[in-house]
mmCIF entry with sequence, helices, sheets and N, C-alpha, C, O atoms, coordinates in Angstrom:
data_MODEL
# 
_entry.id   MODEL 
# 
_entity.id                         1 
_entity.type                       polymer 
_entity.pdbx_number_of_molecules   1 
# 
_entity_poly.entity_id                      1 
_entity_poly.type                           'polypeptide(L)' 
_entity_poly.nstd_linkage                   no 
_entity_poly.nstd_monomer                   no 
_entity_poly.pdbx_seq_one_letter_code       
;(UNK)(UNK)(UNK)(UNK)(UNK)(UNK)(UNK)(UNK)(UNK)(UNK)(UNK)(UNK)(UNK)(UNK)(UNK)(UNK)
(UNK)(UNK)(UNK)(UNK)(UNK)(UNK)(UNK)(UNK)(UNK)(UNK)(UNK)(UNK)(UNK)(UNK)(UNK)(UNK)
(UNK)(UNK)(UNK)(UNK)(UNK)(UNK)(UNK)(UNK)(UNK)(UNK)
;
_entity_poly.pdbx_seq_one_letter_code_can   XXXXXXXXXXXXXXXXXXXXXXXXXXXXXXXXXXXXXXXXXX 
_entity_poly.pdbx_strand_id                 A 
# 
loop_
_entity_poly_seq.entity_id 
_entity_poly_seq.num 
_entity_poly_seq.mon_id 
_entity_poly_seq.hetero 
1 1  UNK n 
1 2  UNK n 
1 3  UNK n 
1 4  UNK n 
1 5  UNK n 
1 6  UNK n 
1 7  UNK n 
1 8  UNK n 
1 9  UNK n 
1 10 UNK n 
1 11 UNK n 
1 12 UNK n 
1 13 UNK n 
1 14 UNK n 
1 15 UNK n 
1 16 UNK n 
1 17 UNK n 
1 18 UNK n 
1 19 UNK n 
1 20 UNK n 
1 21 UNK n 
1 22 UNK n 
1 23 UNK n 
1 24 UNK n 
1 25 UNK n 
1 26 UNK n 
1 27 UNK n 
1 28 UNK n 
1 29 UNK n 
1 30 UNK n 
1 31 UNK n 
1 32 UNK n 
1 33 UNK n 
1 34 UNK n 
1 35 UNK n 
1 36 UNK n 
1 37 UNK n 
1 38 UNK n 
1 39 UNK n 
1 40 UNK n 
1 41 UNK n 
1 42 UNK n 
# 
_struct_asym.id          A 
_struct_asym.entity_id   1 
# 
_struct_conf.conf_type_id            HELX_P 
_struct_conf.id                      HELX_P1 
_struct_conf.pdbx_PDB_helix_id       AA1 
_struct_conf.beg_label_comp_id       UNK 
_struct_conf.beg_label_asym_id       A 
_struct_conf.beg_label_seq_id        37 
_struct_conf.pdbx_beg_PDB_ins_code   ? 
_struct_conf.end_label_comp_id       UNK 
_struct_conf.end_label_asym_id       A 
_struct_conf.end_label_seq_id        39 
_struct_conf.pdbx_end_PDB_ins_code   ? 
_struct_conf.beg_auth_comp_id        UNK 
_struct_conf.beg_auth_asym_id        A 
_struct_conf.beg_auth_seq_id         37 
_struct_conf.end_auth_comp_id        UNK 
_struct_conf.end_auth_asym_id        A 
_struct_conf.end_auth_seq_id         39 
_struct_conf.pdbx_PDB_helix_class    5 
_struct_conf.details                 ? 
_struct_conf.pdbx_PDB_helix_length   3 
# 
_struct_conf_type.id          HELX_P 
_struct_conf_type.criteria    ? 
_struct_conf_type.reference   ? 
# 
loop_
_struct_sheet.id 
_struct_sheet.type 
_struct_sheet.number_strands 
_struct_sheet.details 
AA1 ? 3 ? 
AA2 ? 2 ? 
# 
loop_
_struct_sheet_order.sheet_id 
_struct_sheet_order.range_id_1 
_struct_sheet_order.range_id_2 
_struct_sheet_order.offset 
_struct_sheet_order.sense 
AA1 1 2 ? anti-parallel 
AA1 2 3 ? anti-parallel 
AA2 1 2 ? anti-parallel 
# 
loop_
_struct_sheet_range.sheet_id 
_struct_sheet_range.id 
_struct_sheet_range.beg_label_comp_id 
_struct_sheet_range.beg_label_asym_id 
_struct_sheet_range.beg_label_seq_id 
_struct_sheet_range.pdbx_beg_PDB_ins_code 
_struct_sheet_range.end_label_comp_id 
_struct_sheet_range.end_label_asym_id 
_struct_sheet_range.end_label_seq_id 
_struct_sheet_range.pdbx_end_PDB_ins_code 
_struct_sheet_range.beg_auth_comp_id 
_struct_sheet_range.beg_auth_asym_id 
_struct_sheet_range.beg_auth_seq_id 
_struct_sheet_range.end_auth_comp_id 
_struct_sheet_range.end_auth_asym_id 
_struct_sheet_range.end_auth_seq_id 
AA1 1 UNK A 3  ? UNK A 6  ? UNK A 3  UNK A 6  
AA1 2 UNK A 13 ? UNK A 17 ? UNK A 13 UNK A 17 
AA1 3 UNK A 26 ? UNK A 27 ? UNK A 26 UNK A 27 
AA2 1 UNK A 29 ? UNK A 30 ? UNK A 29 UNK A 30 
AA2 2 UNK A 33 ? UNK A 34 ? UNK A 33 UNK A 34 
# 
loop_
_atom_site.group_PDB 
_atom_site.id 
_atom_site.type_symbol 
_atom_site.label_atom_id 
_atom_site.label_alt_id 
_atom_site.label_comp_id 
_atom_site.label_asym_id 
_atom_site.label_entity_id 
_atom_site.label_seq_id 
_atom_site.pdbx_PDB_ins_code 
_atom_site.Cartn_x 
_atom_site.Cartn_y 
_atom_site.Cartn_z 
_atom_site.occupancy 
_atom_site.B_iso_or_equiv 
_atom_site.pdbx_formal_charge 
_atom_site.auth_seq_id 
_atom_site.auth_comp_id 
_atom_site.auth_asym_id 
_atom_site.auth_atom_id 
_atom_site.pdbx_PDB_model_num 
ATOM 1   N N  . UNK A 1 1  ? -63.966 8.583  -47.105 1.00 0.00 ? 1  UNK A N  1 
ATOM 2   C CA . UNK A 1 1  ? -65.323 8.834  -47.531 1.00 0.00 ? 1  UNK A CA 1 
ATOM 3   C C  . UNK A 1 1  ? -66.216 8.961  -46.300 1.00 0.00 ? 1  UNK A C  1 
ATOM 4   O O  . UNK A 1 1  ? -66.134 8.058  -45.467 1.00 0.00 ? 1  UNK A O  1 
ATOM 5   N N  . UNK A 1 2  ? -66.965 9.859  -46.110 1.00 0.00 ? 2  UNK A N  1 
ATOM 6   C CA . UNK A 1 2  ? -67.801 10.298 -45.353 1.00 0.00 ? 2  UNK A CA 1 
ATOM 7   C C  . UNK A 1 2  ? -69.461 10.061 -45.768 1.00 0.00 ? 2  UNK A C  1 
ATOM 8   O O  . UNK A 1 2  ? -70.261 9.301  -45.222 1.00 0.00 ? 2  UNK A O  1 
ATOM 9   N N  . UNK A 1 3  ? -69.700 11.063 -47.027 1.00 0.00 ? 3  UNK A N  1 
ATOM 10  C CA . UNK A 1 3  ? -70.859 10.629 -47.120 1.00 0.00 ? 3  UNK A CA 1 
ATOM 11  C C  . UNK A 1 3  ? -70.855 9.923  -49.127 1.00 0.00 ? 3  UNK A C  1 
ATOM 12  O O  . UNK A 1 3  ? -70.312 10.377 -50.135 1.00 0.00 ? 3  UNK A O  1 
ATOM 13  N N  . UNK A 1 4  ? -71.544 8.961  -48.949 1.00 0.00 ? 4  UNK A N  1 
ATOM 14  C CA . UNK A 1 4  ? -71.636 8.402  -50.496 1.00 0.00 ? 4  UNK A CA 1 
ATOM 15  C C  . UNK A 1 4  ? -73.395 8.147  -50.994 1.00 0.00 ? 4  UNK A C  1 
ATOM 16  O O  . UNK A 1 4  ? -74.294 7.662  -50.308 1.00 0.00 ? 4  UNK A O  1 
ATOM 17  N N  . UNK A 1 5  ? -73.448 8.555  -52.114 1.00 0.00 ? 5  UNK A N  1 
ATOM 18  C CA . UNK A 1 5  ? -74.733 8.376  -52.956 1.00 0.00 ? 5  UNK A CA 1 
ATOM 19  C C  . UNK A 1 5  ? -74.374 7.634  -54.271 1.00 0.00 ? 5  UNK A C  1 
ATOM 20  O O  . UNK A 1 5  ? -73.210 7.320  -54.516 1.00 0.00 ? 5  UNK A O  1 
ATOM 21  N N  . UNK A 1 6  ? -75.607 7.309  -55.273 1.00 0.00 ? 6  UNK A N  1 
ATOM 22  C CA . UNK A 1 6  ? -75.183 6.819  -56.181 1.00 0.00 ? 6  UNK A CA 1 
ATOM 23  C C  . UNK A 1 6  ? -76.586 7.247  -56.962 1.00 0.00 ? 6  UNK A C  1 
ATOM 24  O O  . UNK A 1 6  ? -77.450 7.649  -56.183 1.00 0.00 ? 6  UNK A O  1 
ATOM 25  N N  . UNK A 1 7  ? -76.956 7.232  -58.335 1.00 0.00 ? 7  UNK A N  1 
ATOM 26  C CA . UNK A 1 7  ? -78.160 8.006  -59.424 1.00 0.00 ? 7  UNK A CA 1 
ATOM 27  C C  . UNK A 1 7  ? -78.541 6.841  -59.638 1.00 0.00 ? 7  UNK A C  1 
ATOM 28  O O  . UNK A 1 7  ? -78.180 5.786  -59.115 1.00 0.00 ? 7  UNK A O  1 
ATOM 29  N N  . UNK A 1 8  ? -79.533 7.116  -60.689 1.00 0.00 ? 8  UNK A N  1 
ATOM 30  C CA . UNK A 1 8  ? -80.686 6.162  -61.166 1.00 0.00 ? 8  UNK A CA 1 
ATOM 31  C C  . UNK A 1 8  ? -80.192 5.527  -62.400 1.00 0.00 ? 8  UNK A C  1 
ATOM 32  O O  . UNK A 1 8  ? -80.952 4.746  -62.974 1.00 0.00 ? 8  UNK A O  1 
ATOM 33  N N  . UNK A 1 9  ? -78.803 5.798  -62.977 1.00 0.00 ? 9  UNK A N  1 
ATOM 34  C CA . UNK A 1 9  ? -78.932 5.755  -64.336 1.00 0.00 ? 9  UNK A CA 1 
ATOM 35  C C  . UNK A 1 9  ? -78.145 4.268  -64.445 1.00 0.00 ? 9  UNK A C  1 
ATOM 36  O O  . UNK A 1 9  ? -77.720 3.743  -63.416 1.00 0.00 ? 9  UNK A O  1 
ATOM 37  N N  . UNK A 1 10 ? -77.961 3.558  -65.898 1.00 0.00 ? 10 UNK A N  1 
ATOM 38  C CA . UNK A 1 10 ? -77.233 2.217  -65.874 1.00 0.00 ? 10 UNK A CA 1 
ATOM 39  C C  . UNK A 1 10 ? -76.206 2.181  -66.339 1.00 0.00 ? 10 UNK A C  1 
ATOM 40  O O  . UNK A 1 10 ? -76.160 2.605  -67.493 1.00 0.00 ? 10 UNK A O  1 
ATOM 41  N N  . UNK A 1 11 ? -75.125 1.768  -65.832 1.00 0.00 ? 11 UNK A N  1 
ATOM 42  C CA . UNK A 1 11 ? -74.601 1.403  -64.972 1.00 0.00 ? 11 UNK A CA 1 
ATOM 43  C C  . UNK A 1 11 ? -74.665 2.250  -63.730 1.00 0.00 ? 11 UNK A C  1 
ATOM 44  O O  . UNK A 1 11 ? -73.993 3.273  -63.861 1.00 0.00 ? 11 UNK A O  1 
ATOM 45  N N  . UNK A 1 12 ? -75.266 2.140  -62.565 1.00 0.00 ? 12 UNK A N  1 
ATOM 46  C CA . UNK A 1 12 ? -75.269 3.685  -61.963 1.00 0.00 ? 12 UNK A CA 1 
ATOM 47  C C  . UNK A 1 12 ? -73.555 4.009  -61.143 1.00 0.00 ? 12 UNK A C  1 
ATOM 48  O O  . UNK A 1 12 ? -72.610 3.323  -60.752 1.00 0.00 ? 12 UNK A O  1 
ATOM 49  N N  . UNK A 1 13 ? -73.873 5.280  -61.201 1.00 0.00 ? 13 UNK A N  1 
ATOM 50  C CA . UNK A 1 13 ? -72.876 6.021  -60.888 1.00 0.00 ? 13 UNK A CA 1 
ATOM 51  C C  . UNK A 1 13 ? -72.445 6.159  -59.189 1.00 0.00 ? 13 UNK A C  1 
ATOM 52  O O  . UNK A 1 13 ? -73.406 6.544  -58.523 1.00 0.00 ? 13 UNK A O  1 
ATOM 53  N N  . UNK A 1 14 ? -70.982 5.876  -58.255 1.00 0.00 ? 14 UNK A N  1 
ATOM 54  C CA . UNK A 1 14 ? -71.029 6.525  -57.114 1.00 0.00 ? 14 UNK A CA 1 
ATOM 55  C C  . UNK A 1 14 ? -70.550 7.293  -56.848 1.00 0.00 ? 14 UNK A C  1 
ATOM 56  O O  . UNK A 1 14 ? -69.332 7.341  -57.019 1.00 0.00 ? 14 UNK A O  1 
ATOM 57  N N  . UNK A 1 15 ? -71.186 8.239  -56.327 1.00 0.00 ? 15 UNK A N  1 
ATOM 58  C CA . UNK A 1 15 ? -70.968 9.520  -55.898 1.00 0.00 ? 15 UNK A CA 1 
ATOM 59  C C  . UNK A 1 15 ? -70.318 9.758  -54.387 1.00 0.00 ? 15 UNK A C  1 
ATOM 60  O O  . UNK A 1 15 ? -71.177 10.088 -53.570 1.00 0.00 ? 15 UNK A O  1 
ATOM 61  N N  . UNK A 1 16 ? -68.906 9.651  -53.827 1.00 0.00 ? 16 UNK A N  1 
ATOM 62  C CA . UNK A 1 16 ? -68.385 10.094 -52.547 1.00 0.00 ? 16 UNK A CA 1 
ATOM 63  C C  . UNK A 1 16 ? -67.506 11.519 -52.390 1.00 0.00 ? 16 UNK A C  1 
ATOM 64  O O  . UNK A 1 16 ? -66.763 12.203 -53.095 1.00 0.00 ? 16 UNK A O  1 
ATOM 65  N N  . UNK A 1 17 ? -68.016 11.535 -51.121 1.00 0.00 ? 17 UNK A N  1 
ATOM 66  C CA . UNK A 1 17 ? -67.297 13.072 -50.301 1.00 0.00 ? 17 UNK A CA 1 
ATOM 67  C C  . UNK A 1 17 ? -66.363 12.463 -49.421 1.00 0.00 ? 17 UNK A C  1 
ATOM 68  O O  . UNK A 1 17 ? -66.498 11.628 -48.528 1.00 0.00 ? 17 UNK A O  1 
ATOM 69  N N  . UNK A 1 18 ? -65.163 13.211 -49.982 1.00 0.00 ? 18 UNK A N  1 
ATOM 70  C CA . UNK A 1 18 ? -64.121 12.605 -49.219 1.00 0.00 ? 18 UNK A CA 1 
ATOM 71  C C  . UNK A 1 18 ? -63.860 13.648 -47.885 1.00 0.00 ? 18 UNK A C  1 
ATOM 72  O O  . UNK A 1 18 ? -64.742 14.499 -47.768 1.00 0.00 ? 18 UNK A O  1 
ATOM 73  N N  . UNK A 1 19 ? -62.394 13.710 -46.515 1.00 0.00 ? 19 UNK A N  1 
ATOM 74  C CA . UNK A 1 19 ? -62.684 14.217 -45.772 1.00 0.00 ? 19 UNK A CA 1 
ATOM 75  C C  . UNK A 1 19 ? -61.722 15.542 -46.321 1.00 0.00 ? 19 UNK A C  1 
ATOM 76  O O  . UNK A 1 19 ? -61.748 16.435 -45.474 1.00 0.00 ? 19 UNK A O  1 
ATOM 77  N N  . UNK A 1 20 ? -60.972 15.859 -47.389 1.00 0.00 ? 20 UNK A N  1 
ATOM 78  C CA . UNK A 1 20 ? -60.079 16.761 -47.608 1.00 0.00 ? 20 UNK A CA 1 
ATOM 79  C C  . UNK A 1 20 ? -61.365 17.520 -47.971 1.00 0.00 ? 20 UNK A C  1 
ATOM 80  O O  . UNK A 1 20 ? -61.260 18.523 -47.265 1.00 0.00 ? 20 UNK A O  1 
ATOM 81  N N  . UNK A 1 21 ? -62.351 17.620 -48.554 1.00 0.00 ? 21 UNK A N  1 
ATOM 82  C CA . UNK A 1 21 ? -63.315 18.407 -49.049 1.00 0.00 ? 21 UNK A CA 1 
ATOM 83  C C  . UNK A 1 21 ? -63.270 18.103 -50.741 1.00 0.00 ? 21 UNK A C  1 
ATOM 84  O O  . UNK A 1 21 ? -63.773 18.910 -51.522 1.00 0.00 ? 21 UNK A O  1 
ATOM 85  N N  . UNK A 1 22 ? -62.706 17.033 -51.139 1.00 0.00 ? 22 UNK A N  1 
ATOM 86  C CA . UNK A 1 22 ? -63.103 16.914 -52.421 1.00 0.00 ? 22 UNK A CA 1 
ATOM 87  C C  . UNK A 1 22 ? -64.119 15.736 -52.688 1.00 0.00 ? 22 UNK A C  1 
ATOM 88  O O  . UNK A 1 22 ? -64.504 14.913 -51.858 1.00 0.00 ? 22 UNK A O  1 
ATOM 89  N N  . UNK A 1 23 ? -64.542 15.841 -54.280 1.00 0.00 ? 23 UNK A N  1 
ATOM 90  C CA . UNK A 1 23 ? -65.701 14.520 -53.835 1.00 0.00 ? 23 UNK A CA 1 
ATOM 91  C C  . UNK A 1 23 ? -65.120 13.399 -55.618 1.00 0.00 ? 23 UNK A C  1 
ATOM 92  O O  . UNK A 1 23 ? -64.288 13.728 -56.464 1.00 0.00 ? 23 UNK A O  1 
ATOM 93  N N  . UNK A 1 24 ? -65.702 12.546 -55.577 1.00 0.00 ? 24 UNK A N  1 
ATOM 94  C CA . UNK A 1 24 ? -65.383 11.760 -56.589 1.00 0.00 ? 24 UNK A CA 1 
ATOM 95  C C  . UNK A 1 24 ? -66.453 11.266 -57.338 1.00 0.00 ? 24 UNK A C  1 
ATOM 96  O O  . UNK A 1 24 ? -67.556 11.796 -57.197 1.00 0.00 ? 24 UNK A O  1 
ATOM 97  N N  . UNK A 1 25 ? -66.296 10.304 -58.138 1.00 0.00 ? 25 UNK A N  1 
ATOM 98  C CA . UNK A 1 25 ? -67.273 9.965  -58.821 1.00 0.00 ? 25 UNK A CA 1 
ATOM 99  C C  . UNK A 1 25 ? -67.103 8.871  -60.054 1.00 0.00 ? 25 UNK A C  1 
ATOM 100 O O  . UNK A 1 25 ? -66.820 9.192  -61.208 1.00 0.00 ? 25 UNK A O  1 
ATOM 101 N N  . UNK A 1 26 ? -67.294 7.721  -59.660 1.00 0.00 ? 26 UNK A N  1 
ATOM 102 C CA . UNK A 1 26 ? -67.230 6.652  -60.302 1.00 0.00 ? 26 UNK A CA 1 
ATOM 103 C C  . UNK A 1 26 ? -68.201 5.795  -60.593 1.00 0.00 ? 26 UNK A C  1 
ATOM 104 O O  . UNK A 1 26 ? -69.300 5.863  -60.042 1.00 0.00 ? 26 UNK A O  1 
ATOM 105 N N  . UNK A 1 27 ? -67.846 4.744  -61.645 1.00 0.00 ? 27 UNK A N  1 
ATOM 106 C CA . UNK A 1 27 ? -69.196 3.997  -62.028 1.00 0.00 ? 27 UNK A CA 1 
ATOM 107 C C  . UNK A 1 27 ? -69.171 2.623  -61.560 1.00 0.00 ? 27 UNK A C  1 
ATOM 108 O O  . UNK A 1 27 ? -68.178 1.896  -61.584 1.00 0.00 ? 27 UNK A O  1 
ATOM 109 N N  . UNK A 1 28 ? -70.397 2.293  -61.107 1.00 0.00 ? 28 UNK A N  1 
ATOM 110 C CA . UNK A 1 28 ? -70.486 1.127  -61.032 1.00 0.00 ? 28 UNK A CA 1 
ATOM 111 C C  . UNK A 1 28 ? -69.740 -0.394 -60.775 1.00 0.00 ? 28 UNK A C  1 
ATOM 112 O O  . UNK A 1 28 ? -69.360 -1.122 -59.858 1.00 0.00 ? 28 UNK A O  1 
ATOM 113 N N  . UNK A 1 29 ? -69.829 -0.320 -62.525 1.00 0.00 ? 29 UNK A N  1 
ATOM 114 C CA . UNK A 1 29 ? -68.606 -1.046 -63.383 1.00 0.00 ? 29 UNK A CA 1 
ATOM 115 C C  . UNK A 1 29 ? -68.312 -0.789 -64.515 1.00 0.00 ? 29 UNK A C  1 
ATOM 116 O O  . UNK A 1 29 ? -68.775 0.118  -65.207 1.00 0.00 ? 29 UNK A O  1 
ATOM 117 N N  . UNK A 1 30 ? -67.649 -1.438 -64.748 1.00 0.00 ? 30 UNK A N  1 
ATOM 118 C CA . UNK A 1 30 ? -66.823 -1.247 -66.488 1.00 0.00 ? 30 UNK A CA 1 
ATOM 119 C C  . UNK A 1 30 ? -66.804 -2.736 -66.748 1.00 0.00 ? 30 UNK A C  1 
ATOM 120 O O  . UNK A 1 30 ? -67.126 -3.689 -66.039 1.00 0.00 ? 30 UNK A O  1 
ATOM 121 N N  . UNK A 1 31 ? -66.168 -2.619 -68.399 1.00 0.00 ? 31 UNK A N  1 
ATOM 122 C CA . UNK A 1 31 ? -66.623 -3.782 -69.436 1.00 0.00 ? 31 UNK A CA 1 
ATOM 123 C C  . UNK A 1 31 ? -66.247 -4.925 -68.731 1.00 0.00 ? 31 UNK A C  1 
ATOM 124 O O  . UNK A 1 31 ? -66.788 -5.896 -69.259 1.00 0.00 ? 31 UNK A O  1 
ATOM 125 N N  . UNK A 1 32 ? -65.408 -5.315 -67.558 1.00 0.00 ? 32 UNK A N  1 
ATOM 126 C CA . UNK A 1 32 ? -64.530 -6.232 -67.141 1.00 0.00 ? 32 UNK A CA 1 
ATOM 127 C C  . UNK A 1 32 ? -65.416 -6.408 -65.863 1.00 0.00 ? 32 UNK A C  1 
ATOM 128 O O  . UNK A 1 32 ? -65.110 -7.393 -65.191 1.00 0.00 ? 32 UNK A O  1 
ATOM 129 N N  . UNK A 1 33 ? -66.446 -5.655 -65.397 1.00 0.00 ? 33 UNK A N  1 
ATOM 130 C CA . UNK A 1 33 ? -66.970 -6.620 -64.397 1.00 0.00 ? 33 UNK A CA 1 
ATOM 131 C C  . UNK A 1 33 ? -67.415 -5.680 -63.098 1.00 0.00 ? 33 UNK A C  1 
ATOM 132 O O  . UNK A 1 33 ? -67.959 -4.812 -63.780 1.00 0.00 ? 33 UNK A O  1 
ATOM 133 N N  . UNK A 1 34 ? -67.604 -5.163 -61.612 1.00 0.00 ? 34 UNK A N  1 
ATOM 134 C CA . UNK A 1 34 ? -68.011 -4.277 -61.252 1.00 0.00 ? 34 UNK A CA 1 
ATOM 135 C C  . UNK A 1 34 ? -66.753 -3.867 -60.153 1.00 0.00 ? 34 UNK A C  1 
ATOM 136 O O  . UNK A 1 34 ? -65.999 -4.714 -59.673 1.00 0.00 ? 34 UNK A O  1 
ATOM 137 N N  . UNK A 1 35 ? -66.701 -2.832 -59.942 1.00 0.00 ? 35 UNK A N  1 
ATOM 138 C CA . UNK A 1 35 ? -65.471 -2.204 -59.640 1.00 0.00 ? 35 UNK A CA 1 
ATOM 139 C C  . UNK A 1 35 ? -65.444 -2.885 -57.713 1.00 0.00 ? 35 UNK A C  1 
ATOM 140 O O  . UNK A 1 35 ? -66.142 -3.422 -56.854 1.00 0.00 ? 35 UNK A O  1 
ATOM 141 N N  . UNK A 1 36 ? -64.828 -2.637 -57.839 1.00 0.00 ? 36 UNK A N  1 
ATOM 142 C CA . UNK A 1 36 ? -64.028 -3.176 -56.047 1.00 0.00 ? 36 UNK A CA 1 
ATOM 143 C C  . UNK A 1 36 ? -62.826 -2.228 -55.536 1.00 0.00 ? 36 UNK A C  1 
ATOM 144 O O  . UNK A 1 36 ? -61.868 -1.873 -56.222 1.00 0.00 ? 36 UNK A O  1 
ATOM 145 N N  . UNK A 1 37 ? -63.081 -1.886 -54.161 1.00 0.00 ? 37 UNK A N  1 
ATOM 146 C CA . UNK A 1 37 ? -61.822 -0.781 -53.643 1.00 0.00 ? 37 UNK A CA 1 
ATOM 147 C C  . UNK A 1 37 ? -60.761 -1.105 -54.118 1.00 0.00 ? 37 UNK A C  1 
ATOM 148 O O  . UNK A 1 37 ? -60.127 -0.087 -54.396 1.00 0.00 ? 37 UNK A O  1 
ATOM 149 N N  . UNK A 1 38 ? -60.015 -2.353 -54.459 1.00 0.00 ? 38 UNK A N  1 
ATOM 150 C CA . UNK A 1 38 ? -58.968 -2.554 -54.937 1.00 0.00 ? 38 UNK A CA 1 
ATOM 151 C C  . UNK A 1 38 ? -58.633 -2.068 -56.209 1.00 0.00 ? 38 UNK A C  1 
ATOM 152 O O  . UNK A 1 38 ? -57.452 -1.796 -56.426 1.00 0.00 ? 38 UNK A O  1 
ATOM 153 N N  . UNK A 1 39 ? -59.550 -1.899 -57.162 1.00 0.00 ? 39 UNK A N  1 
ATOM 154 C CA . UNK A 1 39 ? -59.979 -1.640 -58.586 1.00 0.00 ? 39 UNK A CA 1 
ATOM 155 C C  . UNK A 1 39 ? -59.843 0.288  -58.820 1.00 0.00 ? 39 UNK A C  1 
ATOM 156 O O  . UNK A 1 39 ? -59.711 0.816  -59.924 1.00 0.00 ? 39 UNK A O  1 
ATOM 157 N N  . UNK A 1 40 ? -59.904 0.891  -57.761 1.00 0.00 ? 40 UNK A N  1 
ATOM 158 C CA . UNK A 1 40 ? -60.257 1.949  -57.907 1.00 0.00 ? 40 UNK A CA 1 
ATOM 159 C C  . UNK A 1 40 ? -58.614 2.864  -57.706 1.00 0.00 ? 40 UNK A C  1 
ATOM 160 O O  . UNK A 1 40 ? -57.931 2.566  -56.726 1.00 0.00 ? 40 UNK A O  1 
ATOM 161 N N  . UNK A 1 41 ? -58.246 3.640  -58.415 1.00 0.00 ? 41 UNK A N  1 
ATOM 162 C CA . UNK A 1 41 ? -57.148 4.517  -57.972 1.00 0.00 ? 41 UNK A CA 1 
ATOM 163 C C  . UNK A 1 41 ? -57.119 5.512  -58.293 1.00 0.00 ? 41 UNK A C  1 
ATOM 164 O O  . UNK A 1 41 ? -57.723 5.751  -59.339 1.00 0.00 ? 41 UNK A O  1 
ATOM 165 N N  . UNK A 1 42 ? -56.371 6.718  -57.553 1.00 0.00 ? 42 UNK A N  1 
ATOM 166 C CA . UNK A 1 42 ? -56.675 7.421  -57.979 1.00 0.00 ? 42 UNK A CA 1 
ATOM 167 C C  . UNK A 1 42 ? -55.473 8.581  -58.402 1.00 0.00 ? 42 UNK A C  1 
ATOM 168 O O  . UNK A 1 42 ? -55.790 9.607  -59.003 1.00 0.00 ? 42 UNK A O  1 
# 
């Protein structure tokens, strides 16, 4: 990840640009609590 943003909305959303040129987009959290790099796969 290079560059990351995230919106206004609730739960808000993050928004990263990875370096292959693709970008992603995940939330926050989910029902279980708020997400952590470990949490995330892809």
């Amino acid at each position: 990840m290079y560059h990351v943003i995230t919106d206004n909305k609730f739960p808000y959303r993050v928004y990263g640009a990875q370096q292959d040129n693709t970008t992603i987009s995940v939330p926050s959290r989910s029902d279980y609590g708020p997400f952590t790099l470990t949490r995330i796969t892809m």
